[in-house]
C-alpha positions in Angstrom: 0.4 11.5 9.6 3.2 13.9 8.3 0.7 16.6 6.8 -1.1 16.4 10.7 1.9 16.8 12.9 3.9 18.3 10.2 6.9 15.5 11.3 8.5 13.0 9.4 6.4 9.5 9.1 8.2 6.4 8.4 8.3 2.3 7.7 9.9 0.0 10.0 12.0 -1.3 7.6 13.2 2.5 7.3 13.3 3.1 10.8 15.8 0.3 11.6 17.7 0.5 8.1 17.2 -3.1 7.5 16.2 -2.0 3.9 19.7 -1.5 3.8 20.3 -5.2 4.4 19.3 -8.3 2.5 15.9 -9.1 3.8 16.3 -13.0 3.6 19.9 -13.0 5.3 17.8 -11.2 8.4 15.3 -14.1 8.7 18.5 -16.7 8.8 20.7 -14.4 11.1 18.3 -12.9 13.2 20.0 -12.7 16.2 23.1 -11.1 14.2 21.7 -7.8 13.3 20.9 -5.0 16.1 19.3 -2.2 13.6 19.7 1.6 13.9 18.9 2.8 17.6 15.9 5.0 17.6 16.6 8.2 19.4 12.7 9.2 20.7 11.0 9.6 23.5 7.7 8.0 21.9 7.3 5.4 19.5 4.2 4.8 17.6 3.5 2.1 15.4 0.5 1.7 13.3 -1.2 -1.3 11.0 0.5 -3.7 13.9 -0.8 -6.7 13.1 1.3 -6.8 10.0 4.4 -6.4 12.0 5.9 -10.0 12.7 8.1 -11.7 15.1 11.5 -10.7 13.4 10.4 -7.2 12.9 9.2 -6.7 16.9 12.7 -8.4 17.6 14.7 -5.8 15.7 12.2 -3.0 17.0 13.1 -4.0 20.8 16.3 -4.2 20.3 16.6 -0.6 18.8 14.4 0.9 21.8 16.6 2.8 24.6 15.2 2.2 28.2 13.0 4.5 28.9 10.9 4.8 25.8 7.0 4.8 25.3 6.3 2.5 22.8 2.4 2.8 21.7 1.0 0.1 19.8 -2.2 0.7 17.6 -3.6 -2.2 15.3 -6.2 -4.1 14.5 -5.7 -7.9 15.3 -8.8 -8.4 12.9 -7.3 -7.1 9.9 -4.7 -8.8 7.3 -1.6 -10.7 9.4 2.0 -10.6 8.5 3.6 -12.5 6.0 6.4 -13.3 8.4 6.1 -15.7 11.4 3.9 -15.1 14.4 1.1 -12.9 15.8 2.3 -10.6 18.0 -0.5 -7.8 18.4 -3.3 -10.5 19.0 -0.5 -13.3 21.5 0.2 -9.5 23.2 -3.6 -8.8 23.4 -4.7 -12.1 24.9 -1.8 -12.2 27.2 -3.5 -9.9 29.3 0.1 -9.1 30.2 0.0 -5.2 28.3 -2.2 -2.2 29.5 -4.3 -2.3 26.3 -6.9 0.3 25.3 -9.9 -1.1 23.0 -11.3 1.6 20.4 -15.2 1.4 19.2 -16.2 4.4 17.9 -15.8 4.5 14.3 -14.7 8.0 12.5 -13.3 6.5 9.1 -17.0 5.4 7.6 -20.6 7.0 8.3 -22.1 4.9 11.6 -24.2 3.3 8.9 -22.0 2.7 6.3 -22.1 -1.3 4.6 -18.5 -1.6 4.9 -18.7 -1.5 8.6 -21.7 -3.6 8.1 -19.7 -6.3 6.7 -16.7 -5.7 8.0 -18.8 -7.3 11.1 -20.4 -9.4 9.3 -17.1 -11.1 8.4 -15.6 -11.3 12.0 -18.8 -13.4 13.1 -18.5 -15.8 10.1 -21.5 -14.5 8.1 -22.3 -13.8 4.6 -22.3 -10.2 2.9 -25.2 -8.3 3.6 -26.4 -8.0 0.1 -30.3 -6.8 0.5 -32.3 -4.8 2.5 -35.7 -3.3 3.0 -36.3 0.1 0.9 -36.4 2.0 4.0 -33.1 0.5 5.2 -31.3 1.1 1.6 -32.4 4.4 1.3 -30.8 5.5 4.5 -27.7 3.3 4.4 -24.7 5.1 2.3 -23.8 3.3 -0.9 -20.6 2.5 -0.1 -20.1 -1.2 -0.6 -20.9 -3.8 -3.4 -20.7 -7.1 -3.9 -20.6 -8.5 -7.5 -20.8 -11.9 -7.5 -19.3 -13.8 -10.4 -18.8 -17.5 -11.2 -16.1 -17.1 -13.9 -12.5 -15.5 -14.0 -13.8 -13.6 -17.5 -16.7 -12.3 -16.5 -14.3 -11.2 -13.3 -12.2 -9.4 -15.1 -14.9 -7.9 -17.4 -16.3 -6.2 -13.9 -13.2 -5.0 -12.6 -12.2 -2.9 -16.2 -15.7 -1.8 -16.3 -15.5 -0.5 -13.0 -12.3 1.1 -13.8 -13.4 2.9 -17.0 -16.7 4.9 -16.4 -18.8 2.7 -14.5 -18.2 3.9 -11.0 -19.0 7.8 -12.3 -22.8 7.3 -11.6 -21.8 6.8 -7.9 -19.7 10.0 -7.8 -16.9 11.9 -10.1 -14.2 8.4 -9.4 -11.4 9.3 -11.8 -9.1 6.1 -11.9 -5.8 8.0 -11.7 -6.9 9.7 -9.2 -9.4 8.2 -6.6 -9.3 4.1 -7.5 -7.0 1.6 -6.4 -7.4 -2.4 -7.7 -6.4 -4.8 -4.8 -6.1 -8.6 -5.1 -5.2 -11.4 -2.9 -2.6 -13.0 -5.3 -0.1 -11.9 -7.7 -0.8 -14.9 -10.1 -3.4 -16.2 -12.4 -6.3 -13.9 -14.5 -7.3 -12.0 -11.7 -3.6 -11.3 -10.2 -2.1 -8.0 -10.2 0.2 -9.0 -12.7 -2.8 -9.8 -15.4 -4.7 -7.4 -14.0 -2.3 -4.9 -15.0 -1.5 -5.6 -18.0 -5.2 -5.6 -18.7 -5.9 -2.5 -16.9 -2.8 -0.6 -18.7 -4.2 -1.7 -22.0 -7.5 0.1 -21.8 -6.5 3.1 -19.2 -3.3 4.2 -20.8 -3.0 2.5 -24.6 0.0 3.2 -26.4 -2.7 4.5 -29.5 -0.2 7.3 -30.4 3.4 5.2 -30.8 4.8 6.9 -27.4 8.0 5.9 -26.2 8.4 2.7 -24.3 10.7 1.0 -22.3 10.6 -3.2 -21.4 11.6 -4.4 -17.9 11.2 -7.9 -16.4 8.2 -8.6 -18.6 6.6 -5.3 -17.9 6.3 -2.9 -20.8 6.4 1.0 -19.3 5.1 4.1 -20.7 4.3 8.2 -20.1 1.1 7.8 -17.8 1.4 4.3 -16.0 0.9 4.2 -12.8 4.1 2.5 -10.7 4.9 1.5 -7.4 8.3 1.5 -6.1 8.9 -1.9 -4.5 12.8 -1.6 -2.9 14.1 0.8 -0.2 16.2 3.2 -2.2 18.0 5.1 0.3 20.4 6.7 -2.3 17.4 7.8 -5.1 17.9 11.3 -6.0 14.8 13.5 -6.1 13.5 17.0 -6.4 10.1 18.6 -5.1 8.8 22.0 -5.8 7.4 23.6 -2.3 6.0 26.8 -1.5 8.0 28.3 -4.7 11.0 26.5 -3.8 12.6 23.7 -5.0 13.3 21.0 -2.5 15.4 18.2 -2.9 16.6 15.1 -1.0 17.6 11.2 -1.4 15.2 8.4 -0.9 12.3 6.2 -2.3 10.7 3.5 -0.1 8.8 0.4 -0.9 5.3 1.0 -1.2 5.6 4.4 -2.9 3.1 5.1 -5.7 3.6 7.6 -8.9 2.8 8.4 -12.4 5.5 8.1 -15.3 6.0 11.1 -16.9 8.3 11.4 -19.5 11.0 8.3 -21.0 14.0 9.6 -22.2 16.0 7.4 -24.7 18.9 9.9 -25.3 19.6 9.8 -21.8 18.1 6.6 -20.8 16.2 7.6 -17.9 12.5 6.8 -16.6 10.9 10.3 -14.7 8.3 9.4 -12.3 6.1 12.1 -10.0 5.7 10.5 -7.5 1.6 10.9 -5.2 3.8 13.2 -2.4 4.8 15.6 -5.7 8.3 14.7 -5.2 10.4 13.9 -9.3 13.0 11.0 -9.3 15.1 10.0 -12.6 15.7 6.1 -13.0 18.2 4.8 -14.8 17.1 2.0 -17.5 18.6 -0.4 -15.5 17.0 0.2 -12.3 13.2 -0.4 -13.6 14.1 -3.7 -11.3 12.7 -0.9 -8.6 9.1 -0.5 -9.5 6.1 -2.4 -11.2 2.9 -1.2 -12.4 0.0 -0.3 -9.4 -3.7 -0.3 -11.5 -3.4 -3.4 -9.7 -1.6 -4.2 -6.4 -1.4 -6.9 -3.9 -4.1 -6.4 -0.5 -0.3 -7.0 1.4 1.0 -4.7 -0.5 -1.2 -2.2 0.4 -1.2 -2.7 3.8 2.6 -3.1 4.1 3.7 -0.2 2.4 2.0 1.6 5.8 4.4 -0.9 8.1 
């Protein structure tokens, strides 16, 4: 959205400063906190059916009188982790001009993820098999592997990470796949999945540097994810021949490790928007590793 209408993008939770605030005092003081007002004359929020009840509450409450506010969501796609379901109770309540989309621009008209993205609102299985002549016109777009056990699971996921997925087009992990899962625990979390994932995309084969953090061992090349608001985080970003610089990393941010520094005890991480931040050792609390992130995760780092 920034690169189209060259202005600022932001999260909620940036918006209204609550990352400022301890998230799970806000759930048990909710009507305490009144957030940053919002000086605009329009408000868009995307991915809204992840926003819930606490979050609209500090929204409204931040709004001045007079203010568009323009909803845009999907009340078919993931929920939010917090209480209620306010796109889809504000849909069905009839009670909100609302303005129903169904031309699709982000997939080919016969692409099988819209296939079965249908497929899946109705209750029905994947589409797995066709006629030739249908296959041959529908774009390869979507698979379905279906496995029985956690092993051969994860087999499938690192072999599509490492090669497999160049005979549908030149997929560099690093830079055009991303591993989602539903869960953070067991074989096929994102925790497991990362550690399997780091051991045979980034091995440590030449006794690089590393640093250990809350079970997590870090080195040059891992992919990261910051998961905190950092407000304070220094950063630099070369543009246009210039050096840029500012303050602030948000949850949901994703970057590359470049360099561990033991003299001065710092992690560097380039982050995807090209902008460098230094962490101290002892604020690795900030980010995890992201071969392998949550399906909220993904979503939320948009909210």
């Amino acid at each position: 959205m920034t690169e189209t209408t060259d202005r600022e993008a932001s999260t909620l939770h940036r918006l209204l400063e609550i990352g400022k605030i301890d998230e799970d005092s806000l759930y048990k003081n909710a009507g305490d906190y009144e957030g940053a007002p919002i000086d605009a004359d329009i408000i868009i929020v995307d991915e809204m059916s992840m926003v819930d009840m606490f979050l609209m509450n500090y929204l409204l409450k931040c709004i001045y009188q007079g203010t568009k506010l323009i909803l845009v969501g999907d009340e078919d796609q993931l929920q939010s982790v917090g209480p209620g379901s306010v796109l889809k109770d504000l849909i069905h309540s009839e009670q909100v001009t609302t303005i129903h989309l169904d031309k699709i621009f982000r997939q080919a008209a016969k692409s099988k993820i819209i296939l079965n993205a249908h497929q899946v609102n109705h209750g029905e299985p994947f589409v797995q098999k066709e006629s030739e002549e249908i296959e041959e016109e529908r774009k390869q777009d979507f698979f379905f592997i279906k496995e029985t056990s956690q092993e051969k699971m994860l087999a499938q996921v690192i072999s599509l990470c490492t090669g497999r997925l160049k005979n549908y087009g030149n997929y560099d992990f690093f830079q055009n796949i991303q591993v989602l899962s539903p869960t953070k625990k067991g074989m096929l979390g994102t925790k497991e999945l990362n550690r399997a994932l780091q051991q045979q995309l980034n091995p440590n084969d030449d006794n690089r540097v590393e640093k250990s953090s809350m079970g997590a061992i870090y080195r040059a090349g891992d992919r990261i994810m910051q998961i905190k608001n950092n407000y304070d985080m220094y950063w630099e970003k070369e543009k246009n021949d210039k050096l840029e610089m500012g303050s602030g990393v948000f949850n949901g941010e994703i970057g590359t490790i470049t360099k561990i520094d033991e003299k001065e005890k710092q992690v560097e991480v380039h982050f995807d928007d090209d902008k460098v931040a230094w962490y101290e050792f002892s604020e690795l609390d900030q980010i995890e590793h992201s071969y392998a992130i949550t399906i909220h995760k993904a979503q939320r780092k948009r909210v």
